[in-house]
N, C-alpha and C positions, 0 to 999 in steps of 0.2 A: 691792426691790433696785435696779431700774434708777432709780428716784426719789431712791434715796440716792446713785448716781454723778452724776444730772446735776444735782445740787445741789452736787455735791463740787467737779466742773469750772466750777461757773457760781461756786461765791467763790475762787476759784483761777484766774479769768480775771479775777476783778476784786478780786482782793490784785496778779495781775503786774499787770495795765494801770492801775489807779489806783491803788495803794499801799493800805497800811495805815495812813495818817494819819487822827488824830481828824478833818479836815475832812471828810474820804470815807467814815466812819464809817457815815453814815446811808443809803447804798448796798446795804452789810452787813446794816444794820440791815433795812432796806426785804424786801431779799433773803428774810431769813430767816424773817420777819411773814407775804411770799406764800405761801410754804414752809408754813408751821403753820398759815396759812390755809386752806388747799387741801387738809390732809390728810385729813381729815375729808368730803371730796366725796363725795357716792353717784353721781354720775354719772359715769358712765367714759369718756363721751363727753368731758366738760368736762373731766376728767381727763387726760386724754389729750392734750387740745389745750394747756390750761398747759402740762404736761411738754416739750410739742413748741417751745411760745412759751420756755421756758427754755433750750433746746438750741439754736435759732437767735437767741436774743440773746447767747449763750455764742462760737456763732459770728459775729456781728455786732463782736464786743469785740475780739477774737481779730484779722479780717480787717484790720478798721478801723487795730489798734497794726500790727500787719505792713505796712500799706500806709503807716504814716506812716512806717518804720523804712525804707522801698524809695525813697518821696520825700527823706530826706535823706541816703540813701547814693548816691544820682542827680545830688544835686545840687552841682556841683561849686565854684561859687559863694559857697557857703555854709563858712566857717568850722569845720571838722569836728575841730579838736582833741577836744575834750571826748566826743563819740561814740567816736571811736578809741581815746582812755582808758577811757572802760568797756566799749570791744570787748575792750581790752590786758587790765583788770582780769579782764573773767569769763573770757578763754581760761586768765589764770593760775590765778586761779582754781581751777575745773575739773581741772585737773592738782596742786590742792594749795600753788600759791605763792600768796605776795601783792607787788607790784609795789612798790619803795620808793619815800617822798616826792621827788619832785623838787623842788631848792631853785630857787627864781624872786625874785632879788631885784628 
């Protein structure tokens, strides 16, 4: 049971932070190879210590996109339209709208 959550969050940390594009494919693919690797383990020791190495690289994914997302909310410098559209998108989102085209000639 707890092998099949922290497998659930570890591709579900890396569908949000890397997407689902064919390039990043093999991420996925990698992922789920250690997975069906591992299952089959008789030792609970080494067992044990995978599952743990899945859970802090779940949190490694996780810390890493949050700290990039805190570096370019900080940064004032930086040209932020494009972040603020998809802040604007997924608060509408979230409530059910979707935000119309804006025309830019």
């Amino acid at each position: 049971m707890r092998v099949g959550r922290v497998y659930r969050e570890l591709l579900k940390s890396l569908e949000k932070n890397l997407g689902t594009k064919d390039k990043n494919k093999h991420f996925r693919d990698f992922v789920a190879g250690e997975f069906r690797k591992n299952v089959s383990l008789s030792d609970e020791a080494v067992a044990r210590r995978e599952l743990k190495l899945a859970q802090d690289y779940t949190l490694l994914l996780n810390s890493v996109h949050h700290h990039k997302e805190l570096l370019f909310s900080y940064n004032i410098a930086v040209d932020r339209t494009d972040e603020m559209r998809k802040t604007l998108k997924r608060s509408a989102a979230s409530v059910g709208l979707q935000l119309p085209d804006v025309y830019q000639p």
